[in-house]
mmJSON file of the N, C-alpha and C atoms, coordinates in Angstrom:
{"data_MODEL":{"atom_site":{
"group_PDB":["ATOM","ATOM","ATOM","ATOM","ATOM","ATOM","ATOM","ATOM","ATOM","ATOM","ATOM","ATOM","ATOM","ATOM","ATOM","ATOM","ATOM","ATOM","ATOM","ATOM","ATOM","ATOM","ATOM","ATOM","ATOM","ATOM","ATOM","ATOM","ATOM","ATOM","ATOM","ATOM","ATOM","ATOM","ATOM","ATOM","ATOM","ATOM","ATOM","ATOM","ATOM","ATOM","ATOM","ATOM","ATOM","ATOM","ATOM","ATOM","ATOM","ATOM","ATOM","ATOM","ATOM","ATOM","ATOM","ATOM","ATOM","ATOM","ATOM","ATOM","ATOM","ATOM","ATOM","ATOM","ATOM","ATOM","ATOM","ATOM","ATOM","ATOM","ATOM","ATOM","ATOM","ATOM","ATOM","ATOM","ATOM","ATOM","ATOM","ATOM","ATOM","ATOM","ATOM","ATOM","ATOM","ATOM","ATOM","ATOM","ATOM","ATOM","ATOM","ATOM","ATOM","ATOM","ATOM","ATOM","ATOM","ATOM","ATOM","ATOM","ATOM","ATOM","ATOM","ATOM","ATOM","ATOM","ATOM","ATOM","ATOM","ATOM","ATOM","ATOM","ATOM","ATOM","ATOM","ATOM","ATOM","ATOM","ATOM","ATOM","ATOM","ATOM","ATOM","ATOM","ATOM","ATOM","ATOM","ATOM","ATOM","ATOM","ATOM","ATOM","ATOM","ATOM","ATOM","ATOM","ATOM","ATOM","ATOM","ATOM","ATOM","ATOM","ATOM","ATOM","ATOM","ATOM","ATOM","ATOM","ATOM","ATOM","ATOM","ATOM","ATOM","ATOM","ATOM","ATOM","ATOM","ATOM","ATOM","ATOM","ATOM","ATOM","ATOM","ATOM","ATOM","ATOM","ATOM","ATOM","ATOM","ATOM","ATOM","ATOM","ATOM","ATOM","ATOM","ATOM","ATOM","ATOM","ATOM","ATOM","ATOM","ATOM","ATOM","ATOM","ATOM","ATOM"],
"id":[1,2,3,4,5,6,7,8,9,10,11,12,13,14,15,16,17,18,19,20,21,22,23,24,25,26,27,28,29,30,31,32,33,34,35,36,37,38,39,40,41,42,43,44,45,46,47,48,49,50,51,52,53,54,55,56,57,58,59,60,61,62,63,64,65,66,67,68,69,70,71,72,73,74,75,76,77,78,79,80,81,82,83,84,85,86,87,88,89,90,91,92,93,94,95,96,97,98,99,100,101,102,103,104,105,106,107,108,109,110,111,112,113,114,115,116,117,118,119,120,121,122,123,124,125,126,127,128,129,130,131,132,133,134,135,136,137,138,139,140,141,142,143,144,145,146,147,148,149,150,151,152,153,154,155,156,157,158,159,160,161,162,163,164,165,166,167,168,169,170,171,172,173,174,175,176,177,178,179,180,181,182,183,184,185,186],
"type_symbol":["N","C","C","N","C","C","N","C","C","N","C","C","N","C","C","N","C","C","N","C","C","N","C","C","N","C","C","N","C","C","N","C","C","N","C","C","N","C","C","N","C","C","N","C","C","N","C","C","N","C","C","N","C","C","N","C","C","N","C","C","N","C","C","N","C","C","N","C","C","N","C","C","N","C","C","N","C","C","N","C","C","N","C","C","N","C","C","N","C","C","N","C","C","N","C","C","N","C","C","N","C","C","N","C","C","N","C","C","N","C","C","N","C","C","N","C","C","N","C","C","N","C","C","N","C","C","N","C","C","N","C","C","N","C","C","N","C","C","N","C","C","N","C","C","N","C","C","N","C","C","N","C","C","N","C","C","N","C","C","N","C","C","N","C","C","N","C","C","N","C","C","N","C","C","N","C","C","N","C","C","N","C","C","N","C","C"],
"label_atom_id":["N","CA","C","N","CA","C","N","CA","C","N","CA","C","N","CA","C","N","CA","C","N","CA","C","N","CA","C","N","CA","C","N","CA","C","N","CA","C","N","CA","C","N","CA","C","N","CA","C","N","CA","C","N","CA","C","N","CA","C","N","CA","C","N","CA","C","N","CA","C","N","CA","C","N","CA","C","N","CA","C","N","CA","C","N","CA","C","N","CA","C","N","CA","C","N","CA","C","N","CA","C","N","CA","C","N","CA","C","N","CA","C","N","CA","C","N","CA","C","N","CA","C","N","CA","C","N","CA","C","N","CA","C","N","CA","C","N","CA","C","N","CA","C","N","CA","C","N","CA","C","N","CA","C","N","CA","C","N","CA","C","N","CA","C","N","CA","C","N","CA","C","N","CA","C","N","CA","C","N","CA","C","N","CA","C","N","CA","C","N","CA","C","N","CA","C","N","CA","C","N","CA","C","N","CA","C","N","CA","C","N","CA","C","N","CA","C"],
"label_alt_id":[null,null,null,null,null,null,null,null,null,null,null,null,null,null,null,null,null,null,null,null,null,null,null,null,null,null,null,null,null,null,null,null,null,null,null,null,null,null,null,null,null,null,null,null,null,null,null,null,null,null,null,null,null,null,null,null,null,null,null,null,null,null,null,null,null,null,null,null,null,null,null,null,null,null,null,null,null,null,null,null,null,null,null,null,null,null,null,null,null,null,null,null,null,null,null,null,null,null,null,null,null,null,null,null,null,null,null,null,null,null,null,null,null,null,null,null,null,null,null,null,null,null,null,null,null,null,null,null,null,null,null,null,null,null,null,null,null,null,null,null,null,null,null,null,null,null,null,null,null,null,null,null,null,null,null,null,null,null,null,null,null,null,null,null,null,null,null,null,null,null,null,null,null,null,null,null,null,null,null,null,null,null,null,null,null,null],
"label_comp_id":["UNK","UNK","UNK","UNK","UNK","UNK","UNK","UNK","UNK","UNK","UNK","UNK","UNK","UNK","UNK","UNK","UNK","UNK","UNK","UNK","UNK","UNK","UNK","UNK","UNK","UNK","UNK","UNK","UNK","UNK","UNK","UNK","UNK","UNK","UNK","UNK","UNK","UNK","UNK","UNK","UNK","UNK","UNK","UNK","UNK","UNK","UNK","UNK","UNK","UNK","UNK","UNK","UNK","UNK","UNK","UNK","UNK","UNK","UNK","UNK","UNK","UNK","UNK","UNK","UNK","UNK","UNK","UNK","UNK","UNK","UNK","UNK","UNK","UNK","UNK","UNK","UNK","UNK","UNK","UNK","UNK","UNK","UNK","UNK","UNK","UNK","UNK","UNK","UNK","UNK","UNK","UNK","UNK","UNK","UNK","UNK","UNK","UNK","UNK","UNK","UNK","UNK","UNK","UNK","UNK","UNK","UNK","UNK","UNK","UNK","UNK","UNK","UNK","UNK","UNK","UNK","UNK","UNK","UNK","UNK","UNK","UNK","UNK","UNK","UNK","UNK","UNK","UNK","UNK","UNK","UNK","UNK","UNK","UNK","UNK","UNK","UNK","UNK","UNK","UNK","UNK","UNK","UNK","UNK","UNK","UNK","UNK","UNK","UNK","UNK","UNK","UNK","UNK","UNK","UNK","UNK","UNK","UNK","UNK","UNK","UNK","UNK","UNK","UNK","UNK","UNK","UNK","UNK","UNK","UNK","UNK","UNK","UNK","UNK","UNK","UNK","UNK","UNK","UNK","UNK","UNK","UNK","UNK","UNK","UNK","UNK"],
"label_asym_id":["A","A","A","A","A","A","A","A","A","A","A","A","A","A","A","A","A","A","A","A","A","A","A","A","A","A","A","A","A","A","A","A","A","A","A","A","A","A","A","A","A","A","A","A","A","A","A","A","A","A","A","A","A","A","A","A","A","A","A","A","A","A","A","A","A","A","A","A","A","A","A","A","A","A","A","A","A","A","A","A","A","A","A","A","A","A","A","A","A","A","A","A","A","A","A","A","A","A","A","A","A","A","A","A","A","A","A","A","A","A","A","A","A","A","A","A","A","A","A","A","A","A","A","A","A","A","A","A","A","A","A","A","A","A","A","A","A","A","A","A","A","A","A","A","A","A","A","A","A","A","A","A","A","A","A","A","A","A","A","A","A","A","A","A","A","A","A","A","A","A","A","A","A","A","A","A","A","A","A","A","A","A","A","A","A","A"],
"label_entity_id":["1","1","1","1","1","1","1","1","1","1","1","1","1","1","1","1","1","1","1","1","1","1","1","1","1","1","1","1","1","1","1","1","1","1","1","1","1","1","1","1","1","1","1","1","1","1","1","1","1","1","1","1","1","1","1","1","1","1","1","1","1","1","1","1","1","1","1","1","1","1","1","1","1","1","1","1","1","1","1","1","1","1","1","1","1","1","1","1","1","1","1","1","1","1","1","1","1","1","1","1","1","1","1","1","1","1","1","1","1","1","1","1","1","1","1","1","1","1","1","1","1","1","1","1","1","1","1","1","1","1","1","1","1","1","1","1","1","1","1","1","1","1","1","1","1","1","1","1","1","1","1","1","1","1","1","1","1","1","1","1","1","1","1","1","1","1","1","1","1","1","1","1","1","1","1","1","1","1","1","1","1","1","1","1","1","1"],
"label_seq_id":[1,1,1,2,2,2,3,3,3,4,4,4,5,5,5,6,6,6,7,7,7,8,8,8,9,9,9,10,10,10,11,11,11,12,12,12,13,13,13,14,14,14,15,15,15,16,16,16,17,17,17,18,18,18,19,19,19,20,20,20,21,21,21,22,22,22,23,23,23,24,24,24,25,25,25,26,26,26,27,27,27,28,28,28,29,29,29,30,30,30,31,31,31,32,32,32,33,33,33,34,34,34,35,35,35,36,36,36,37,37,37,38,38,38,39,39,39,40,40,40,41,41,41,42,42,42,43,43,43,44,44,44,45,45,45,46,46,46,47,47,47,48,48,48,49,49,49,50,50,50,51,51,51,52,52,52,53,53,53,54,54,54,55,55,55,56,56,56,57,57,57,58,58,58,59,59,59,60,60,60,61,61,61,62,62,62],
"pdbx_PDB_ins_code":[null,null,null,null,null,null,null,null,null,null,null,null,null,null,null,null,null,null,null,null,null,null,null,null,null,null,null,null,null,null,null,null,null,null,null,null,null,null,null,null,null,null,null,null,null,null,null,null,null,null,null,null,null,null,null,null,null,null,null,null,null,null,null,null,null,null,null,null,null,null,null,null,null,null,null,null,null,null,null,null,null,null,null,null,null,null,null,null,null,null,null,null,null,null,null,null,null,null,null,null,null,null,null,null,null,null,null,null,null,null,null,null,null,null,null,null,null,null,null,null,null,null,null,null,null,null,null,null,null,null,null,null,null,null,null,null,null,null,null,null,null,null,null,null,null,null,null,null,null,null,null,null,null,null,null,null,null,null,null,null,null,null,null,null,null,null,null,null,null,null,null,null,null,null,null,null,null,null,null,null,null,null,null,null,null,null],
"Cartn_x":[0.857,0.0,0.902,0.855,1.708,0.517,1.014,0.204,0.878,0.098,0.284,-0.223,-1.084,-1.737,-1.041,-1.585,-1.611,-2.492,-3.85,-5.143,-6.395,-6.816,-7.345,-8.731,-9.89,-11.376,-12.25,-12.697,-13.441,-14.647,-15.779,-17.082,-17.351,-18.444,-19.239,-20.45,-21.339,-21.921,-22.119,-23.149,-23.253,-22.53,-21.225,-21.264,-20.083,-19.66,-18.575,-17.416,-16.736,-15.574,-14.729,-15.367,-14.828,-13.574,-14.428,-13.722,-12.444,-13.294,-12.554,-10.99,-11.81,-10.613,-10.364,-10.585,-9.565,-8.28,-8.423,-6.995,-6.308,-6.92,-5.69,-5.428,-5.824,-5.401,-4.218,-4.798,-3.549,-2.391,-2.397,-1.253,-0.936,-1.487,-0.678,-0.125,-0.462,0.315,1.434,1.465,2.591,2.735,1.76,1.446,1.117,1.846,1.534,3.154,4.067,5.123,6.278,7.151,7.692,7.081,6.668,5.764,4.63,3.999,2.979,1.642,0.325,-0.536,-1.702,-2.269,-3.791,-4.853,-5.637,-6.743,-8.044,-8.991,-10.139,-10.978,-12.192,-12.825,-14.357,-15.271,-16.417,-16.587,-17.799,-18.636,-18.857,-18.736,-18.324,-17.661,-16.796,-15.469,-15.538,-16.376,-16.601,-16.539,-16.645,-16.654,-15.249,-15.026,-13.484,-12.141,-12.83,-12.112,-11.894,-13.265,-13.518,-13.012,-13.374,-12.59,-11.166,-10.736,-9.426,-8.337,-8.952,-8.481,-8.801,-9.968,-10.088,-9.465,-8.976,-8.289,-6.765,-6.458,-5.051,-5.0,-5.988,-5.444,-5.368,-6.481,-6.305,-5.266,-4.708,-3.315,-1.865,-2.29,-1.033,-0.312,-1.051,0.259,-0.615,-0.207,-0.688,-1.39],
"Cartn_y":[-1.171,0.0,1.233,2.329,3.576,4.408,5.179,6.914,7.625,8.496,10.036,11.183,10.978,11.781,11.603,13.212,13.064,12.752,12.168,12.347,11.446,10.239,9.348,9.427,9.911,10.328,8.847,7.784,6.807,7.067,6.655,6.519,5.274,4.461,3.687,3.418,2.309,2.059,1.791,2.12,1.172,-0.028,-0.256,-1.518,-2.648,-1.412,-2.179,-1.813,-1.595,-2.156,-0.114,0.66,1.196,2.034,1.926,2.476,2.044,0.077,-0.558,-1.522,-1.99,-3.032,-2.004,-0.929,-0.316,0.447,0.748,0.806,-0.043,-1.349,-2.516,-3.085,-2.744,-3.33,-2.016,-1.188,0.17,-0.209,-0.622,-0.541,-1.89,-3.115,-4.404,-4.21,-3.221,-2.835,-1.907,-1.736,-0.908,0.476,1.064,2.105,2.975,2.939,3.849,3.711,4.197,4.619,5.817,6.104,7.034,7.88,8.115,9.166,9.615,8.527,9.034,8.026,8.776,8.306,7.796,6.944,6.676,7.805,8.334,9.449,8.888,8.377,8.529,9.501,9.994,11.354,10.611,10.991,10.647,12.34,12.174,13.262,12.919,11.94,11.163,10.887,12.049,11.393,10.084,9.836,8.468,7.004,7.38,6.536,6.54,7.477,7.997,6.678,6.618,6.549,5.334,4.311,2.916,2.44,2.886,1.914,2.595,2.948,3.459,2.244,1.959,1.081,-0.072,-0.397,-1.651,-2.042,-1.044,-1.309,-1.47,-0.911,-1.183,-2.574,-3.039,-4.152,-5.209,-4.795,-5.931,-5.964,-4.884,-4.731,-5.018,-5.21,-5.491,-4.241,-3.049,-1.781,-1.275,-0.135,0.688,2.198],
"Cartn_z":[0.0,0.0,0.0,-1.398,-1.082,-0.769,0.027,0.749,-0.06,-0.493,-1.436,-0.408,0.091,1.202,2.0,3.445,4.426,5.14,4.624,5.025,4.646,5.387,4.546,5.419,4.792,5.321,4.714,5.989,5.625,6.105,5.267,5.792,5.204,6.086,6.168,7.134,6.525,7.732,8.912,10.314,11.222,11.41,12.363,12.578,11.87,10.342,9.5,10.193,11.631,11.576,11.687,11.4,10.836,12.254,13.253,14.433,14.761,14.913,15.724,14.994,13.744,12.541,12.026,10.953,10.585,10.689,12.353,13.08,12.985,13.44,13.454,12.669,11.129,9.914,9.721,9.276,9.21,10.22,11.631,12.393,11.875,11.469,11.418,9.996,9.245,7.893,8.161,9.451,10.022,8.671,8.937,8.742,9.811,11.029,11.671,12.817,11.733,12.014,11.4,12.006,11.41,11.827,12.979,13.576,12.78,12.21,11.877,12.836,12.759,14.109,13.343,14.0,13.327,14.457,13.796,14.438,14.411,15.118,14.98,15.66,15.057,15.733,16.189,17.121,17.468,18.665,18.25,19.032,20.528,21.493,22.413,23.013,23.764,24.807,25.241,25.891,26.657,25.439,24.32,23.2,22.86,22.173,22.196,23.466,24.532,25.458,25.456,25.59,25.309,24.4,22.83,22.0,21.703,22.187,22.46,23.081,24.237,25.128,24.592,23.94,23.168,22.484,21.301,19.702,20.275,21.464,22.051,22.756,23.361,24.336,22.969,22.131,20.871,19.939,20.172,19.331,19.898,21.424,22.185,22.506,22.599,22.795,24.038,24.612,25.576,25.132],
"occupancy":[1.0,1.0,1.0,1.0,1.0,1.0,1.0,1.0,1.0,1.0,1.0,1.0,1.0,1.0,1.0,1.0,1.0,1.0,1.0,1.0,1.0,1.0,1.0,1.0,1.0,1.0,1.0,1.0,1.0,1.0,1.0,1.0,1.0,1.0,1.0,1.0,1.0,1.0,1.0,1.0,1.0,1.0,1.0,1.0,1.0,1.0,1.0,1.0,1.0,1.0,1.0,1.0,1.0,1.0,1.0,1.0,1.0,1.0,1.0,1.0,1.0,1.0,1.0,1.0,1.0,1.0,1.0,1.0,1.0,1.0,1.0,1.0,1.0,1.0,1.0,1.0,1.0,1.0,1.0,1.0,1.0,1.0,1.0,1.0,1.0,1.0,1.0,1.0,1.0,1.0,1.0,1.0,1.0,1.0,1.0,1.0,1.0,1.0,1.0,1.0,1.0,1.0,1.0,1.0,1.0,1.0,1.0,1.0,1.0,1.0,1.0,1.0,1.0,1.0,1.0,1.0,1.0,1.0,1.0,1.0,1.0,1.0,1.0,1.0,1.0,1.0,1.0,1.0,1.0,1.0,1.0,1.0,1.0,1.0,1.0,1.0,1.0,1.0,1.0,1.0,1.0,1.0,1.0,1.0,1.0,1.0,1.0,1.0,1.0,1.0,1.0,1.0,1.0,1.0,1.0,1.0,1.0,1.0,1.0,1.0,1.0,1.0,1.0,1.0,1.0,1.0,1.0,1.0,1.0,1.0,1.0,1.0,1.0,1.0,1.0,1.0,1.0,1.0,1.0,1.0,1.0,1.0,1.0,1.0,1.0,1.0],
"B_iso_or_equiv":[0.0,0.0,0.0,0.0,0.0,0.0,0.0,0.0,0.0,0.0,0.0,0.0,0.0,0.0,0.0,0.0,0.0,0.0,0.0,0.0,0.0,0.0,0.0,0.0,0.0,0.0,0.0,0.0,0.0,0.0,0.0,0.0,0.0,0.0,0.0,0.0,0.0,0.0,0.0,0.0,0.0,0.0,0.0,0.0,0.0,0.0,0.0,0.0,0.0,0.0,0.0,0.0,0.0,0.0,0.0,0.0,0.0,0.0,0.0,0.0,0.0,0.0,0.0,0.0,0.0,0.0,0.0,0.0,0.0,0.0,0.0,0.0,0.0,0.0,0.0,0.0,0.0,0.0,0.0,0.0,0.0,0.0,0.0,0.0,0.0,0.0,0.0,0.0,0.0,0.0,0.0,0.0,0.0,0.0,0.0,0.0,0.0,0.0,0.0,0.0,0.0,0.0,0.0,0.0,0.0,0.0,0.0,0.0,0.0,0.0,0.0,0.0,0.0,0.0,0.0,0.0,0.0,0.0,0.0,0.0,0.0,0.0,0.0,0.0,0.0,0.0,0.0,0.0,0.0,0.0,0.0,0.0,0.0,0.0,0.0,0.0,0.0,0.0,0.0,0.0,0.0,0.0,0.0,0.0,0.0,0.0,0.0,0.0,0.0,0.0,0.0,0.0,0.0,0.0,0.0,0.0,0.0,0.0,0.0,0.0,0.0,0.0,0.0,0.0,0.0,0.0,0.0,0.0,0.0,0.0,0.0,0.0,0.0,0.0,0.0,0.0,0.0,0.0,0.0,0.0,0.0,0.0,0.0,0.0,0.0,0.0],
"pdbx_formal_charge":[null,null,null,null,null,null,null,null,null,null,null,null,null,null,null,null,null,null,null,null,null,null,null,null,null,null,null,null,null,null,null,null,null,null,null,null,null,null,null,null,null,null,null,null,null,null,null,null,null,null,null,null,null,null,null,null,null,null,null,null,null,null,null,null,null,null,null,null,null,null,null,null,null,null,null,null,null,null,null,null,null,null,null,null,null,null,null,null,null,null,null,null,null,null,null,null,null,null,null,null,null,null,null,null,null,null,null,null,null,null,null,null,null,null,null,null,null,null,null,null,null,null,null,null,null,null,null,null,null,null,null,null,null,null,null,null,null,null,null,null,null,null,null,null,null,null,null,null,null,null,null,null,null,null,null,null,null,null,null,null,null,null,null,null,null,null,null,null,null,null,null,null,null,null,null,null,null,null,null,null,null,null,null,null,null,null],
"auth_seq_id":[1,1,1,2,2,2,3,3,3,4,4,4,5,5,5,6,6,6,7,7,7,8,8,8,9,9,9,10,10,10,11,11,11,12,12,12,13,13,13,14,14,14,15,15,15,16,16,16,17,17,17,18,18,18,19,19,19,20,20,20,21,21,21,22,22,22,23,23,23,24,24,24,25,25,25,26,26,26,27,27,27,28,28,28,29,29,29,30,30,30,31,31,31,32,32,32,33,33,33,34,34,34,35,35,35,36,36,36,37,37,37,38,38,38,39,39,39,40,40,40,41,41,41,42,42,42,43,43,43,44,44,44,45,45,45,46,46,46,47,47,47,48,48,48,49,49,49,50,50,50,51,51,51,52,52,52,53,53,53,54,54,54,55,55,55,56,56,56,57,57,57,58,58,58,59,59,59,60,60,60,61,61,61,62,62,62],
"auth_comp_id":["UNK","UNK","UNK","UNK","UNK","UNK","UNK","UNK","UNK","UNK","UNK","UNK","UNK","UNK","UNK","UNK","UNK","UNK","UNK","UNK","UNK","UNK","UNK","UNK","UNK","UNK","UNK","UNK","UNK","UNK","UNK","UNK","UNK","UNK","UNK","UNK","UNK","UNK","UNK","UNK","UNK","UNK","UNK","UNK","UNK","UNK","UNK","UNK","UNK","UNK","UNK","UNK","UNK","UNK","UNK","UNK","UNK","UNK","UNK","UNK","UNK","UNK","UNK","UNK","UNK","UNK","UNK","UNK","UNK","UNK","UNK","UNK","UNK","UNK","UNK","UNK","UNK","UNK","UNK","UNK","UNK","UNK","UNK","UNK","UNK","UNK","UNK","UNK","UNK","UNK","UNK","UNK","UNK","UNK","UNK","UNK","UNK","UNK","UNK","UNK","UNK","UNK","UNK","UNK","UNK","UNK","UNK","UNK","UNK","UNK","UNK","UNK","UNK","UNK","UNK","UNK","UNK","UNK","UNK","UNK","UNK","UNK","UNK","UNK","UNK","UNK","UNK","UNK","UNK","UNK","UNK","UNK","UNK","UNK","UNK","UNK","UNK","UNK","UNK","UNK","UNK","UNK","UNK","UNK","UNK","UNK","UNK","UNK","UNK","UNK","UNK","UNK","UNK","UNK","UNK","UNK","UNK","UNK","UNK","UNK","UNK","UNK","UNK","UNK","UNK","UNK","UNK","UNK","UNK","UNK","UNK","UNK","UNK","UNK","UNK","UNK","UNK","UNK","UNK","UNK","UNK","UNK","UNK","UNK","UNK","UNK"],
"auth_asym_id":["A","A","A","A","A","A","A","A","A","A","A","A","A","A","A","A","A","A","A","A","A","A","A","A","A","A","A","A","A","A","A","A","A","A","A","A","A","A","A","A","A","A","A","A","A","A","A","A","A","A","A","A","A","A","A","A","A","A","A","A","A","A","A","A","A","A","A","A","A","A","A","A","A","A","A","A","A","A","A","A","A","A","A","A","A","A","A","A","A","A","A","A","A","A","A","A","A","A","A","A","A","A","A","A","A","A","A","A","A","A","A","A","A","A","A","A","A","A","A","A","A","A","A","A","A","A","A","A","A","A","A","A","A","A","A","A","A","A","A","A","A","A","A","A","A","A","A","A","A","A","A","A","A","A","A","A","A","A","A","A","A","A","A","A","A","A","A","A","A","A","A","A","A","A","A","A","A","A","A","A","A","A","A","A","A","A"],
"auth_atom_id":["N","CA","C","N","CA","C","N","CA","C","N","CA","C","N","CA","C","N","CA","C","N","CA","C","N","CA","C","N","CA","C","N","CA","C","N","CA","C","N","CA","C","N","CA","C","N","CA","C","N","CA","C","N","CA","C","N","CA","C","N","CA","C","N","CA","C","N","CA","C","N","CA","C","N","CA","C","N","CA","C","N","CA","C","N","CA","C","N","CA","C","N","CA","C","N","CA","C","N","CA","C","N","CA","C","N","CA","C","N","CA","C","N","CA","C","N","CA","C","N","CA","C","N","CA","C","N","CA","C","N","CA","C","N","CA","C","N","CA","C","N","CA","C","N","CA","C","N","CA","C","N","CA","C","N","CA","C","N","CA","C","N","CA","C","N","CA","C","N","CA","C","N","CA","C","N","CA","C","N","CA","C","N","CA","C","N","CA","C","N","CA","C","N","CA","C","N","CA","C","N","CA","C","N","CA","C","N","CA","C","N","CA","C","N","CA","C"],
"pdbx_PDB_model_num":[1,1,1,1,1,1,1,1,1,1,1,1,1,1,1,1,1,1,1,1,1,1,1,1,1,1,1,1,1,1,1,1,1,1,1,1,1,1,1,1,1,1,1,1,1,1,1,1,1,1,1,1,1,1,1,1,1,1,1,1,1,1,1,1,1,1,1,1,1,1,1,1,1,1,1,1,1,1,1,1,1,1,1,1,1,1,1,1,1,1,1,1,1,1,1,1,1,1,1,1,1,1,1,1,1,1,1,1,1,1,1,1,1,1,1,1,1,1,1,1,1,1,1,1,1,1,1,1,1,1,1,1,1,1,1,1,1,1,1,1,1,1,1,1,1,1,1,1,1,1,1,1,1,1,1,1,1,1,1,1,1,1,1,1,1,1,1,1,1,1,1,1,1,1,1,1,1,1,1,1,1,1,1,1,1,1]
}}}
């Protein structure tokens, strides 16, 4: 996979993954190095916070 961007805007539906697997496909493509970060946005701190801690314990990092 090459990046041309700095900036990759996904939408989908309810439910596809998009929060939680598409982080951990991007980080197991180790695409999220070289100081560069994966971002997800939600209107929801408390959401924000949860799968935060989720997509990490499932990824093995902190």
């Amino acid at each position: 996979m090459r990046c041309h961007n700095d900036t990759l805007i996904i939408v989908g539906k309810i439910g596809s993954g998009k929060t939680t697997q598409l982080p951990q496909f991007l980080f197991n493509a180790r695409l999220c190095r070289d100081g560069k970060t994966i971002g997800i946005t939600h209107p929801r701190r408390v959401v924000v916070v949860t799968v935060a801690k989720r997509v990490a314990e499932e990824c093995g990092v902190e």
